[in-house]
Structures are given as structure tokens and as C-alpha cells.
N, C-alpha and C positions, 0 to 999 in steps of 0.2 A: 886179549887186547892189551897193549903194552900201555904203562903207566903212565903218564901228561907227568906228574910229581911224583917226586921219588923221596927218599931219607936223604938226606946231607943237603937238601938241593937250598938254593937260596932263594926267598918269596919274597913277595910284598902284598899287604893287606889291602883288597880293593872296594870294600865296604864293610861297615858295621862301626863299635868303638874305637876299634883301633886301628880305623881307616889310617894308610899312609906309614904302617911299622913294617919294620922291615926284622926278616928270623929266619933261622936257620928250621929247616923240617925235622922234626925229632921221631917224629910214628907216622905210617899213613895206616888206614882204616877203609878199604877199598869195597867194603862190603855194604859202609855207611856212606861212603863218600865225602870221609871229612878226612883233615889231617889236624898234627899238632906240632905248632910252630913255638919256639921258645922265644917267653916274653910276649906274648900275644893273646888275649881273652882270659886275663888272669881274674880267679876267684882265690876266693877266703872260705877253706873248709874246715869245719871246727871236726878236730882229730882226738879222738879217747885215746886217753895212755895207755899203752902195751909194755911188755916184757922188752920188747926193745924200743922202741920211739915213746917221746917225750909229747905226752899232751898238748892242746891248746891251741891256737888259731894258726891253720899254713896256709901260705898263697900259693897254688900252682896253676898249671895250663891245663884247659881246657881244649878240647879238637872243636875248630871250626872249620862250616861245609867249604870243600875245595877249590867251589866256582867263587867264592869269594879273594881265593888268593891268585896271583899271577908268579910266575916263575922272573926271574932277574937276570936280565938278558948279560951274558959274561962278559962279552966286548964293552955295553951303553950304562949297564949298570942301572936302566931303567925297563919299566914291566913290559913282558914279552906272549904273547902267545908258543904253542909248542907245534912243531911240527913235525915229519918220519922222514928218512930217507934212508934208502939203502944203498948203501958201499958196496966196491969193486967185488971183495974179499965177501958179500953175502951177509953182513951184518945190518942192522936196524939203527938207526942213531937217532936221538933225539936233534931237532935242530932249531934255533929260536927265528919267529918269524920277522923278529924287525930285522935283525942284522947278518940275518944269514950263517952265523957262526954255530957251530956243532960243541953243543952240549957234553954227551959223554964222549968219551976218549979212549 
């Protein structure tokens, strides 16, 4: 089955705390069904010093579940559902449902 969200692709958070942020995809997790968007579900995990990193309180991103995010339609620049279509040439594309515009390239 071909992926709804991909790496690079650009999201927007459609519930939880950070309803309404908009990130870039950094991981997807297709076994868990979440991804991890930058700047979005940030914690504070206290880190023991090691031989290389420095101790003491870091923020990072956490993966949240997928149906939470919406993909960012390229033309509207507002949330979009995903749709499939296949090209002349026998390819798959992704394509967004509001504006009709094809995704990958």
C-alpha cells in the first residue's frame, strides 16, 4: 500500500496540543502509524552525560498518530486529504483532494 505521508512532505496538526502547527515530516513509523513532525509534541527528556553529549534537560519531538495530521495542499496551502492516480507513463502519484494538484513530481 503506498504511503498517505511521506518524509519532506509538509503537515498540519488537526488535533491534540498543538492543534493548528504547521512542520515539516522528519520520520514516518508505518508499522506504528505515527510520524514525527518538527516542532510539534515537544517534550523535556532529562539526558545522563556521556562521552560525547552533554547532560541535563533537552526538548525534542515526539511521533504523533498520523490521523492526526493532514498533508498541506501545495496550491491552497490549506489541509488536504490524499488521493492516487495513475499517469499516462504507468506511475502512481499522489494527488490532493481539495485542489486537485499532484503532489509528487
Amino acid at each position: 500500500m503506498a504511503a498517505r505521508i511521506r518524509k519532506k512532505d509538509q503537515v498540519v496538526v488537526l488535533a491534540g496540543k498543538d492543534k493548528g502547527k504547521q512542520g515539516e515530516v522528519l520520520k514516518v513509523f508505518p508499522t506504528e502509524g505515527r510520524v514525527l513532525v518538527s516542532g510539534v509534541n515537544m517534550v523535556v527528556k532529562h539526558q545522563r552525560q556521556t562521552a560525547q553529549s552533554k547532560g541535563g534537560l533537552v526538548r525534542k519531538e515526539m511521533p504523533i498518530h498520523a490521523s492526526n495530521v493532514a498533508l498541506l495542499d501545495p496550491k491552497e496551502k490549506k489541509p488536504t486529504r490524499v488521493g492516487f492516480k495513475v499517469l499516462g507513463d504507468g506511475r502512481k502519484v499522489r494527488v490532493a483532494k481539495r485542489s486537485g494538484e499532484q503532489i509528487d513530481k
